[in-house]
mmJSON file of the N, C-alpha and C atoms, coordinates in Angstrom:
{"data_MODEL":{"atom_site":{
"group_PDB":["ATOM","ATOM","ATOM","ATOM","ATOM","ATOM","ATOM","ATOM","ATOM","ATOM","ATOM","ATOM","ATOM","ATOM","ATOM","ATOM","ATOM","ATOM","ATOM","ATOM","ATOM","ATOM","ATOM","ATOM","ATOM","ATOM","ATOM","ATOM","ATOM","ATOM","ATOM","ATOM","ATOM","ATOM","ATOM","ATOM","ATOM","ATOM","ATOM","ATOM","ATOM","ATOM","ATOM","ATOM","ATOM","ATOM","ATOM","ATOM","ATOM","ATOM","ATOM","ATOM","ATOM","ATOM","ATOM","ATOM","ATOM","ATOM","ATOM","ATOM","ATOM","ATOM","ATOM","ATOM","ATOM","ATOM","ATOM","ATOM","ATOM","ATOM","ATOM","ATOM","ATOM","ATOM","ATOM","ATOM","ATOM","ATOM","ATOM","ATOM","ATOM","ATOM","ATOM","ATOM","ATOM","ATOM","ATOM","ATOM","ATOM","ATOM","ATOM","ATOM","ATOM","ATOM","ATOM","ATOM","ATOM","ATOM","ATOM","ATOM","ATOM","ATOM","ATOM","ATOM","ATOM","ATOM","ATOM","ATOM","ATOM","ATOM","ATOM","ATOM","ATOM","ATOM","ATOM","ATOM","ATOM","ATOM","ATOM","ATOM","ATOM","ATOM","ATOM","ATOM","ATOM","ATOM","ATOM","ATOM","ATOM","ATOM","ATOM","ATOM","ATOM","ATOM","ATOM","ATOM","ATOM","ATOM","ATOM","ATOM","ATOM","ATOM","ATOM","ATOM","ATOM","ATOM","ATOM","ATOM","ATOM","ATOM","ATOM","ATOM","ATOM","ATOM","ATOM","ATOM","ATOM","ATOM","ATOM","ATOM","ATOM","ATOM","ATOM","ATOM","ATOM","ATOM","ATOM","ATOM","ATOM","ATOM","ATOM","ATOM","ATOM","ATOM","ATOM","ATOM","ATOM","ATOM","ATOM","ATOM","ATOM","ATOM","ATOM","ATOM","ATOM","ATOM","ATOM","ATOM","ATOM","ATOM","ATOM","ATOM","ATOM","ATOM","ATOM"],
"id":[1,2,3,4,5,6,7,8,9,10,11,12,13,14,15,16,17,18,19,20,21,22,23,24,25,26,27,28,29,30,31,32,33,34,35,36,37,38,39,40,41,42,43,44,45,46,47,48,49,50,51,52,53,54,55,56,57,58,59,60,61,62,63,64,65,66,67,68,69,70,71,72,73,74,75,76,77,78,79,80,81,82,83,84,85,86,87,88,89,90,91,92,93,94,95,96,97,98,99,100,101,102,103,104,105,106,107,108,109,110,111,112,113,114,115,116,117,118,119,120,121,122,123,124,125,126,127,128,129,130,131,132,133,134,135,136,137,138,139,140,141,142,143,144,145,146,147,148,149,150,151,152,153,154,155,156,157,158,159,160,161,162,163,164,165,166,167,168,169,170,171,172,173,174,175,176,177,178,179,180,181,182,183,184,185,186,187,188,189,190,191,192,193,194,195],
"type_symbol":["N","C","C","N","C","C","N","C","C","N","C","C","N","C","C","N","C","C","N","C","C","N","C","C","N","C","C","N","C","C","N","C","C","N","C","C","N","C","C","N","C","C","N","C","C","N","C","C","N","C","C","N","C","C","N","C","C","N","C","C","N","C","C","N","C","C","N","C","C","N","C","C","N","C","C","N","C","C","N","C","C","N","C","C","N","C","C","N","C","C","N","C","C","N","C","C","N","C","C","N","C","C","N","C","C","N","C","C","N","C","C","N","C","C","N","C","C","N","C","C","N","C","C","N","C","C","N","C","C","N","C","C","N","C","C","N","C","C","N","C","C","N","C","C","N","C","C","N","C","C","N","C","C","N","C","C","N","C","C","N","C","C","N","C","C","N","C","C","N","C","C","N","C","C","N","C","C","N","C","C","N","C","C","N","C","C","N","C","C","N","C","C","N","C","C"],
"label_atom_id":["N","CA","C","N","CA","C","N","CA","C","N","CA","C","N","CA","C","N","CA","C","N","CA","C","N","CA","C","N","CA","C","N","CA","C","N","CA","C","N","CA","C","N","CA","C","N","CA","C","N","CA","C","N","CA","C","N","CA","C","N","CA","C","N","CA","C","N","CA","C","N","CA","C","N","CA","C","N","CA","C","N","CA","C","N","CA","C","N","CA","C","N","CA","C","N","CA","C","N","CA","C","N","CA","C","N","CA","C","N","CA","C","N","CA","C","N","CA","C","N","CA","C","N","CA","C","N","CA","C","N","CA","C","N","CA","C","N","CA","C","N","CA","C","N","CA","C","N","CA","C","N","CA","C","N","CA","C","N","CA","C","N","CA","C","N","CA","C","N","CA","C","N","CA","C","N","CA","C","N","CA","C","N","CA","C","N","CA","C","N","CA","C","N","CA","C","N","CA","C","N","CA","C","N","CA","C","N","CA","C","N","CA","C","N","CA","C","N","CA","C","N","CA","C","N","CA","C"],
"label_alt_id":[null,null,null,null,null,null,null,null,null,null,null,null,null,null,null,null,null,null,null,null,null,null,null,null,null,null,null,null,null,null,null,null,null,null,null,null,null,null,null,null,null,null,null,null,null,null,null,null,null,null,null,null,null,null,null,null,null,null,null,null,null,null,null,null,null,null,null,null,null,null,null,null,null,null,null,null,null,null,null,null,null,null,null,null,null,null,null,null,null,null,null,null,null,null,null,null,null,null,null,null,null,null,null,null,null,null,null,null,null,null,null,null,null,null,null,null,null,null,null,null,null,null,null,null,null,null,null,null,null,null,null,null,null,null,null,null,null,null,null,null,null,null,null,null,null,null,null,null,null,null,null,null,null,null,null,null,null,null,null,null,null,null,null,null,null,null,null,null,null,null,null,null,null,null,null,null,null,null,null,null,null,null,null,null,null,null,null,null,null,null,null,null,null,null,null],
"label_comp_id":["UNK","UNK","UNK","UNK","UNK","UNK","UNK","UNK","UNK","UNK","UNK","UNK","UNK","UNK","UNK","UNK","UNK","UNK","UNK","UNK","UNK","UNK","UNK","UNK","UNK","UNK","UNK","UNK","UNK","UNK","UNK","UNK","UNK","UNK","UNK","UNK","UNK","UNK","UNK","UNK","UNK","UNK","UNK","UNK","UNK","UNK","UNK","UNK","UNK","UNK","UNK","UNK","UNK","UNK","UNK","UNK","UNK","UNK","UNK","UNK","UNK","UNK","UNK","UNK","UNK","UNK","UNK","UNK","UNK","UNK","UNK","UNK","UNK","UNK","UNK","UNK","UNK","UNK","UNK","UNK","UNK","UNK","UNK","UNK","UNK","UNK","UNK","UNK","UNK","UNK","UNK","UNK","UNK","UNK","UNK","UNK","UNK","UNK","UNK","UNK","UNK","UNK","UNK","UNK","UNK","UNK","UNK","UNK","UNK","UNK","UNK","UNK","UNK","UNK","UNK","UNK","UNK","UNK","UNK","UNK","UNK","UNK","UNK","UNK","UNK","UNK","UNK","UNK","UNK","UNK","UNK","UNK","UNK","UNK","UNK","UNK","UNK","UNK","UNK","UNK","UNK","UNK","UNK","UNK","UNK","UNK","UNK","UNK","UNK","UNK","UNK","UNK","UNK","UNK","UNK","UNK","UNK","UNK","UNK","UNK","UNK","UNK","UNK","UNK","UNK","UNK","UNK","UNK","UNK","UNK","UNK","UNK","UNK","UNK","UNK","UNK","UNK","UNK","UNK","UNK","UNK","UNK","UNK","UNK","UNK","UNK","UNK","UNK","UNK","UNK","UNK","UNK","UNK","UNK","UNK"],
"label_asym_id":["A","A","A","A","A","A","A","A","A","A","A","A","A","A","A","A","A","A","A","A","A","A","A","A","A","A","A","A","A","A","A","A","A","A","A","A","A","A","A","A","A","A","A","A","A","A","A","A","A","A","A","A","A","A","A","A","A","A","A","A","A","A","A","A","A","A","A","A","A","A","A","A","A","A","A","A","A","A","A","A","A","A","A","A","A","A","A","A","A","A","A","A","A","A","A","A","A","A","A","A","A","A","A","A","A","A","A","A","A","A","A","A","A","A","A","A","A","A","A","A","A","A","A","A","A","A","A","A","A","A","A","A","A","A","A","A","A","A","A","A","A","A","A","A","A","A","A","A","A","A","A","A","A","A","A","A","A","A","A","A","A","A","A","A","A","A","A","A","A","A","A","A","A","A","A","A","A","A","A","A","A","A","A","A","A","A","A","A","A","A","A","A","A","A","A"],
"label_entity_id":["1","1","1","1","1","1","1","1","1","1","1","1","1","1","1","1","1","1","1","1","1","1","1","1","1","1","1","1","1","1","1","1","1","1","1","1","1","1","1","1","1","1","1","1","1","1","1","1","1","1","1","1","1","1","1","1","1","1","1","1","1","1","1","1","1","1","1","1","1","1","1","1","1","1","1","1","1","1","1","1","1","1","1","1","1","1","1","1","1","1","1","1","1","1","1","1","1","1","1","1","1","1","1","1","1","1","1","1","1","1","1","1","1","1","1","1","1","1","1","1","1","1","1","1","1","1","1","1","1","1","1","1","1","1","1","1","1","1","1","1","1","1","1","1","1","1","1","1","1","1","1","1","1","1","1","1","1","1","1","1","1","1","1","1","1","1","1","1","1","1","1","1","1","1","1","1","1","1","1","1","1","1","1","1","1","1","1","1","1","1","1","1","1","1","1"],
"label_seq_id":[1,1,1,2,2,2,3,3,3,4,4,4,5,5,5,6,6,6,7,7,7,8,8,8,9,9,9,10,10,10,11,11,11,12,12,12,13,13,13,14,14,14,15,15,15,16,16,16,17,17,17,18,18,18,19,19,19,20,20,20,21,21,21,22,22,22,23,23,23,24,24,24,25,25,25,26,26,26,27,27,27,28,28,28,29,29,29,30,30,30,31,31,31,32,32,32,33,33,33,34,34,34,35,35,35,36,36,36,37,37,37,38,38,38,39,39,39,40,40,40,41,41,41,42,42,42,43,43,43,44,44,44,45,45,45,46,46,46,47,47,47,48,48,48,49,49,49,50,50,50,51,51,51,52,52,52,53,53,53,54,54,54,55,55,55,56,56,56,57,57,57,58,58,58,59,59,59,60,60,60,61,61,61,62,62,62,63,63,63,64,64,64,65,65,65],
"pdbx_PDB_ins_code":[null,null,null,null,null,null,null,null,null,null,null,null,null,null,null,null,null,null,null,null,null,null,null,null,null,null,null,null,null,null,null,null,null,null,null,null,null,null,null,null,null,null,null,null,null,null,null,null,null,null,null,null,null,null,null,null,null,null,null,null,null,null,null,null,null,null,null,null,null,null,null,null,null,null,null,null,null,null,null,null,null,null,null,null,null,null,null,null,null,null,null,null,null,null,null,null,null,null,null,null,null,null,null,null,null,null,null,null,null,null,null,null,null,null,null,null,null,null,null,null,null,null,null,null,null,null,null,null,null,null,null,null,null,null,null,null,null,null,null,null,null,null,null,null,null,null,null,null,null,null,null,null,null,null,null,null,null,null,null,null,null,null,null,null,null,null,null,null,null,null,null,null,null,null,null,null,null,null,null,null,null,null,null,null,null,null,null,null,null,null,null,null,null,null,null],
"Cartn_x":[-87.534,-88.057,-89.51,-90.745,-91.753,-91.92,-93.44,-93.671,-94.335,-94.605,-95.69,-93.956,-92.777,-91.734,-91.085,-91.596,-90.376,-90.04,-89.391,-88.48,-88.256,-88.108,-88.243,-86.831,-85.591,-84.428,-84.779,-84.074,-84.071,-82.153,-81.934,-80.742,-80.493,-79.55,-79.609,-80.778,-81.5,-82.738,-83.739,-83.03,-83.985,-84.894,-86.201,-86.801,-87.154,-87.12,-87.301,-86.525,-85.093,-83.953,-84.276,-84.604,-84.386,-85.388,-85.96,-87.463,-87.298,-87.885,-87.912,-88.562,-88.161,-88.726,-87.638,-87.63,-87.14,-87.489,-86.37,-87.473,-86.56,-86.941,-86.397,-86.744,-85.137,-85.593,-85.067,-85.407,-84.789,-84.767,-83.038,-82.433,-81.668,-81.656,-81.281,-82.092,-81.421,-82.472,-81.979,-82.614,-82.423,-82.954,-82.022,-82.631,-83.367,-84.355,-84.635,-84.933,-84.558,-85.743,-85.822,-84.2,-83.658,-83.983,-85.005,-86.045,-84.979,-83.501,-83.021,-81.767,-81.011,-80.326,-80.64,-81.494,-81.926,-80.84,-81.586,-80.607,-79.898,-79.458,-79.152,-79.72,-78.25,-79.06,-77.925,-78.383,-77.794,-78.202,-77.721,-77.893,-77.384,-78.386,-77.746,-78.478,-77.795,-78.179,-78.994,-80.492,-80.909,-80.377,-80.09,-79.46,-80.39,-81.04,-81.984,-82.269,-83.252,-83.821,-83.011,-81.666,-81.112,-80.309,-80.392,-80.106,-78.472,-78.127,-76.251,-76.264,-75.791,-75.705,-74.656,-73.575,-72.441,-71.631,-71.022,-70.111,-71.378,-72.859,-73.946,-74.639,-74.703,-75.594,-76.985,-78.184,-79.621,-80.488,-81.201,-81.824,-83.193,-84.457,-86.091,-85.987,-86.948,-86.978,-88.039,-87.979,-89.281,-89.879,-91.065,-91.985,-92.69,-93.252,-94.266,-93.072,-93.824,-93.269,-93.567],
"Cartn_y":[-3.927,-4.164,-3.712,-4.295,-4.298,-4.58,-3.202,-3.139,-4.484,-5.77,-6.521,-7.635,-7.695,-8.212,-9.2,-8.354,-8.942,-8.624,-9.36,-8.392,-9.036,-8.006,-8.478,-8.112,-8.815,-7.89,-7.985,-6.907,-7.186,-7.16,-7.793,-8.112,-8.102,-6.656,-6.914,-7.024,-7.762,-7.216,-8.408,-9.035,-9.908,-9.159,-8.903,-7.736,-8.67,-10.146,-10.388,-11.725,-11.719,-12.204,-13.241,-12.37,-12.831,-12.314,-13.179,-12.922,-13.529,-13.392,-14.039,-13.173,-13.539,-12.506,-11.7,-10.779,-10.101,-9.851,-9.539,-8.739,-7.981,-7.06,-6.0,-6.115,-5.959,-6.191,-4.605,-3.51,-1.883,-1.518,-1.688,-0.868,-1.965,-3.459,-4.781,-5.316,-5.654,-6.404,-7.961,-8.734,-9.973,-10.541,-10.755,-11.731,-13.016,-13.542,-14.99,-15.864,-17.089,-17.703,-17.029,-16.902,-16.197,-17.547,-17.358,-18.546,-19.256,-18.75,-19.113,-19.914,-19.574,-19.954,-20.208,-21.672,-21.906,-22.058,-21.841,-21.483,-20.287,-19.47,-18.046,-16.797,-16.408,-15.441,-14.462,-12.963,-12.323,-10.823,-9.872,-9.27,-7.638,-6.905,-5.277,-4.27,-3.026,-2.297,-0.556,-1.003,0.524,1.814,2.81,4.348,4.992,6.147,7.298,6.99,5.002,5.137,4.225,4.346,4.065,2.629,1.633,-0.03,0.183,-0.072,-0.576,-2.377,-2.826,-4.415,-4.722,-5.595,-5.297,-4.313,-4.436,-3.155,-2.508,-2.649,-1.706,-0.796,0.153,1.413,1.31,1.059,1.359,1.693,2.666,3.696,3.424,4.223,3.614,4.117,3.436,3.998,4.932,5.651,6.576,6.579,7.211,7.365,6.104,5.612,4.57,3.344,2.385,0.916,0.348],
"Cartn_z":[30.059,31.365,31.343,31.301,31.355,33.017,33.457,34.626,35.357,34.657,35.027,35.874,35.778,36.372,35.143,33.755,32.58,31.58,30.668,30.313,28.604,28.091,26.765,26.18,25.463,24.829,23.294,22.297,21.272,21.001,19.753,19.59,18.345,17.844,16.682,15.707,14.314,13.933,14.511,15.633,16.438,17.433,17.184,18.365,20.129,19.784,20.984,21.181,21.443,20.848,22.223,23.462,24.828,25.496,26.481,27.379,28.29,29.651,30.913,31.627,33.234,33.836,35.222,36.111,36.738,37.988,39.018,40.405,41.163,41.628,41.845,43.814,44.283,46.203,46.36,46.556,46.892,45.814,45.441,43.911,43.387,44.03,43.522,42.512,41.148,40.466,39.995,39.804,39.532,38.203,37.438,36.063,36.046,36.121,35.893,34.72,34.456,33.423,31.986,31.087,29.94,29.092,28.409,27.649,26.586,26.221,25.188,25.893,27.231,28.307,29.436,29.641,31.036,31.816,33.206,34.263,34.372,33.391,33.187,34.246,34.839,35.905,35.878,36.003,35.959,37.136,37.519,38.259,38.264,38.338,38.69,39.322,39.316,40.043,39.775,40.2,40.048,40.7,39.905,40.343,39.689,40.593,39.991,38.636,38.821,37.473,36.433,36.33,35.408,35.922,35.001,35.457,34.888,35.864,35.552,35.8,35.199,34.548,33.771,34.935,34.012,33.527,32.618,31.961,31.444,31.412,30.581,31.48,30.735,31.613,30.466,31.288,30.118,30.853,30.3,30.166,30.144,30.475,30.075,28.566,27.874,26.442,26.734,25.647,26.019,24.28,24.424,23.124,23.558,22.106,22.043,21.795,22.036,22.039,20.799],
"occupancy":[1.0,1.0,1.0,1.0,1.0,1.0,1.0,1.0,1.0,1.0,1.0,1.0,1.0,1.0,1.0,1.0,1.0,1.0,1.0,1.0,1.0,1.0,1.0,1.0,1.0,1.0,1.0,1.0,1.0,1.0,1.0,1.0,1.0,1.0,1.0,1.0,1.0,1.0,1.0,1.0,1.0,1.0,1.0,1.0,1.0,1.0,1.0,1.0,1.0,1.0,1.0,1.0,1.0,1.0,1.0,1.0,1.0,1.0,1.0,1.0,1.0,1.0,1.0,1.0,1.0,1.0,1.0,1.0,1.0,1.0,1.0,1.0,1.0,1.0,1.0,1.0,1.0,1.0,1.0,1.0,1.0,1.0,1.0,1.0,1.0,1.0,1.0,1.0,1.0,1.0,1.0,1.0,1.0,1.0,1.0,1.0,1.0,1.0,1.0,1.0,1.0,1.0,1.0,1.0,1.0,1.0,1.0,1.0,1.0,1.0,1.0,1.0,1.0,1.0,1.0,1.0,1.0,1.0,1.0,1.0,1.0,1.0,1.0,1.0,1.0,1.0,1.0,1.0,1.0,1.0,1.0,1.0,1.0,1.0,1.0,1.0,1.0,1.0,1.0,1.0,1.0,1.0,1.0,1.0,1.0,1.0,1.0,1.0,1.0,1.0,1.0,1.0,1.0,1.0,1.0,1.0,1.0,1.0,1.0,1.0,1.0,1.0,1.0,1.0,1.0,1.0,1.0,1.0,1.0,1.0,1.0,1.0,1.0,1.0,1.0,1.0,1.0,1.0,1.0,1.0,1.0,1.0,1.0,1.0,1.0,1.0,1.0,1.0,1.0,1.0,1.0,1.0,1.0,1.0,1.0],
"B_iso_or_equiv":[0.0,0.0,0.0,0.0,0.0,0.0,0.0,0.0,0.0,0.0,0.0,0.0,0.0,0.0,0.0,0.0,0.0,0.0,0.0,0.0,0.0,0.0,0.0,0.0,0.0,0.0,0.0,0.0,0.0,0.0,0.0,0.0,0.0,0.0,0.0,0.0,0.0,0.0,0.0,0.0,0.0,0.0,0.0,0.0,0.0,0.0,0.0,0.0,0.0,0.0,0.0,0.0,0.0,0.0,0.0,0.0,0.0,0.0,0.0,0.0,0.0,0.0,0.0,0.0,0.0,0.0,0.0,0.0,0.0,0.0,0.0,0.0,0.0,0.0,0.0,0.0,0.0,0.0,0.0,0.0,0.0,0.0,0.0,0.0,0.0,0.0,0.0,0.0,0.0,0.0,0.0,0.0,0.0,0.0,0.0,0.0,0.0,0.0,0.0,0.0,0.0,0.0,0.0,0.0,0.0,0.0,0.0,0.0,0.0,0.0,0.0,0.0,0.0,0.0,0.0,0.0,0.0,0.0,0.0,0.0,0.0,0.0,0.0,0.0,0.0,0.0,0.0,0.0,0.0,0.0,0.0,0.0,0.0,0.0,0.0,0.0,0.0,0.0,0.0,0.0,0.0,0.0,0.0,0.0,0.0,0.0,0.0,0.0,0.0,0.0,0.0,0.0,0.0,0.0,0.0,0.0,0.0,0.0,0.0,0.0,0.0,0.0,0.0,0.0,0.0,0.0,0.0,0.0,0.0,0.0,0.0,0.0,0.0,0.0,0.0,0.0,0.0,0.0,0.0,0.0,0.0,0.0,0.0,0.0,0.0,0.0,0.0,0.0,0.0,0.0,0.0,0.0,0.0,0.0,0.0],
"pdbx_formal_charge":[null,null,null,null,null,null,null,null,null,null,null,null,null,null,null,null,null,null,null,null,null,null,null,null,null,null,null,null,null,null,null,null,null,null,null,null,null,null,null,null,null,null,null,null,null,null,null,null,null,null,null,null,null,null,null,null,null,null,null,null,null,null,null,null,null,null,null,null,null,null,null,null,null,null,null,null,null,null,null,null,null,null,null,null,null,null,null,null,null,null,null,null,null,null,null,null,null,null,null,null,null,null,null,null,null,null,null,null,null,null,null,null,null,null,null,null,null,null,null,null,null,null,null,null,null,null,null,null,null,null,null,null,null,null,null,null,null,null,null,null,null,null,null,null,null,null,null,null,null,null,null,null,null,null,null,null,null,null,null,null,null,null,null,null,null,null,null,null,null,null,null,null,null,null,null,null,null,null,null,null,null,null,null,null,null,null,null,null,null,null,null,null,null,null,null],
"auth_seq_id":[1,1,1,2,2,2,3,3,3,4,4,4,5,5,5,6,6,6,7,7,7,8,8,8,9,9,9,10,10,10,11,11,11,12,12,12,13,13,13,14,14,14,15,15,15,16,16,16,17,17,17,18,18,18,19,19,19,20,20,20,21,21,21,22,22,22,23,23,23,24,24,24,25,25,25,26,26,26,27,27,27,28,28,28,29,29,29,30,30,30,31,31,31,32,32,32,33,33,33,34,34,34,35,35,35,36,36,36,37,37,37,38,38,38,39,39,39,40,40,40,41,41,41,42,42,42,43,43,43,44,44,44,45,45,45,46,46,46,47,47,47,48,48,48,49,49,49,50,50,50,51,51,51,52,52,52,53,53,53,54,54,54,55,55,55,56,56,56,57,57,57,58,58,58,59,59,59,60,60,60,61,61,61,62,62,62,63,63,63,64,64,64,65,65,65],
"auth_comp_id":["UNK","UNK","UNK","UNK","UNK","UNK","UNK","UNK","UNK","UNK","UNK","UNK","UNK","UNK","UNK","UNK","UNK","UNK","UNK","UNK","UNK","UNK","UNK","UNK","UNK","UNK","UNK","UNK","UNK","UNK","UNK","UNK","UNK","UNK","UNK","UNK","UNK","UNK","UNK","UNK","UNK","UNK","UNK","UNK","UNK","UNK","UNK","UNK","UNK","UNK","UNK","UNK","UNK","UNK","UNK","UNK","UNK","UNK","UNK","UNK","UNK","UNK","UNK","UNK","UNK","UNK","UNK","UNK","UNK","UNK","UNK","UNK","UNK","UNK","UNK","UNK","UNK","UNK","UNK","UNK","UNK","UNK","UNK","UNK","UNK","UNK","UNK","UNK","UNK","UNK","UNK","UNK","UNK","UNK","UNK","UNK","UNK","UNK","UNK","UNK","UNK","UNK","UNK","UNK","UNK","UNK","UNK","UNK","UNK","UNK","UNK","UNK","UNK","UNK","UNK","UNK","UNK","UNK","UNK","UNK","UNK","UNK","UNK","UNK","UNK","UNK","UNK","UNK","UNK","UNK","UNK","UNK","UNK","UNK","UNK","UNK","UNK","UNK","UNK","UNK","UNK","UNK","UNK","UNK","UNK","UNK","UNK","UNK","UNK","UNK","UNK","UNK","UNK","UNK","UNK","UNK","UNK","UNK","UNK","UNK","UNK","UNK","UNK","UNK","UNK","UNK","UNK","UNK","UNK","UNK","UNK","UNK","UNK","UNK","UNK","UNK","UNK","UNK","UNK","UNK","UNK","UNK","UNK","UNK","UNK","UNK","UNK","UNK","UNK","UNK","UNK","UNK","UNK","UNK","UNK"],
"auth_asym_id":["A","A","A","A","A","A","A","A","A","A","A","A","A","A","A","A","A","A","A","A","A","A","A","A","A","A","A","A","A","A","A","A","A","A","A","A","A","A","A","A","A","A","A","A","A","A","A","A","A","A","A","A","A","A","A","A","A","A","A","A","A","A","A","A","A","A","A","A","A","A","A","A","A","A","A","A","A","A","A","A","A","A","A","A","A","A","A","A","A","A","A","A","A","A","A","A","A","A","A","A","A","A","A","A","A","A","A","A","A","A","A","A","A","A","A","A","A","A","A","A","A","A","A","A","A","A","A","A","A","A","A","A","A","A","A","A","A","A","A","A","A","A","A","A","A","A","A","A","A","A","A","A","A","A","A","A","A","A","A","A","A","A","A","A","A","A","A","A","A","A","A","A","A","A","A","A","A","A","A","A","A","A","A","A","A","A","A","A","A","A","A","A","A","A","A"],
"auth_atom_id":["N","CA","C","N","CA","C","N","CA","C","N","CA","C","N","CA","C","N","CA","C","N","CA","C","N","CA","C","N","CA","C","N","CA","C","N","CA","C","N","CA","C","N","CA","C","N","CA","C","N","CA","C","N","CA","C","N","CA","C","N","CA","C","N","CA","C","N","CA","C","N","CA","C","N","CA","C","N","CA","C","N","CA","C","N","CA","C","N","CA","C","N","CA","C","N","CA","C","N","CA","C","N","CA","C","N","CA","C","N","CA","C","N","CA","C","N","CA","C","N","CA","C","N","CA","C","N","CA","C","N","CA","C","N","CA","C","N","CA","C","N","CA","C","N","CA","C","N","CA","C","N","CA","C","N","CA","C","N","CA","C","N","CA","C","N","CA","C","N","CA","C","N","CA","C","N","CA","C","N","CA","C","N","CA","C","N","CA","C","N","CA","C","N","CA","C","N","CA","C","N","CA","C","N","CA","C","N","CA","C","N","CA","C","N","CA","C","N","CA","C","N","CA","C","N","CA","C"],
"pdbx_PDB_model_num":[1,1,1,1,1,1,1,1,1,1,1,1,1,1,1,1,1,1,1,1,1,1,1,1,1,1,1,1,1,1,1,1,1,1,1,1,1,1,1,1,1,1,1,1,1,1,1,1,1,1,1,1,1,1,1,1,1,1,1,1,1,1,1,1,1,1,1,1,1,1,1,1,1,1,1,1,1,1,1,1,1,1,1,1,1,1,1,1,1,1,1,1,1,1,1,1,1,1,1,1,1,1,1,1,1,1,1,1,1,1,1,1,1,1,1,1,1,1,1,1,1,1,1,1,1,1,1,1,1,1,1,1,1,1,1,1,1,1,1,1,1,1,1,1,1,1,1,1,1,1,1,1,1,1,1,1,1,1,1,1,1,1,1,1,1,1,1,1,1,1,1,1,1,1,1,1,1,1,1,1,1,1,1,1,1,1,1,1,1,1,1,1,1,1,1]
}}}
């Protein structure tokens, strides 16, 4: 999740497997525009920080990128 509203996944030794972009309404967030599955939308929820999505709980990375 990059602050500019997107989002980069890596997968496996794919570092940018999946890209699009995101938006956040409160602590609602919204997936858009998954460059490898158009139409693909998915949805979850911010808690103190931490994105629950699905059965996944993730975390900010921290250190350098």
């Amino acid at each position: 999740m990059l602050p500019d509203g997107r989002y980069d996944e890596a997968r496996g030794d794919r570092c940018s497997a999946y890209a699009g972009r995101y938006t956040v309404t409160g602590n609602h967030l919204d997936y858009v525009d998954y460059v490898d599955d158009t139409g693909f939308t998915a949805t979850g929820v911010l808690r103190d920080g931490v994105l629950h999505h699905e059965h996944l709980v993730l975390y900010r990375e921290t250190g350098p990128a």
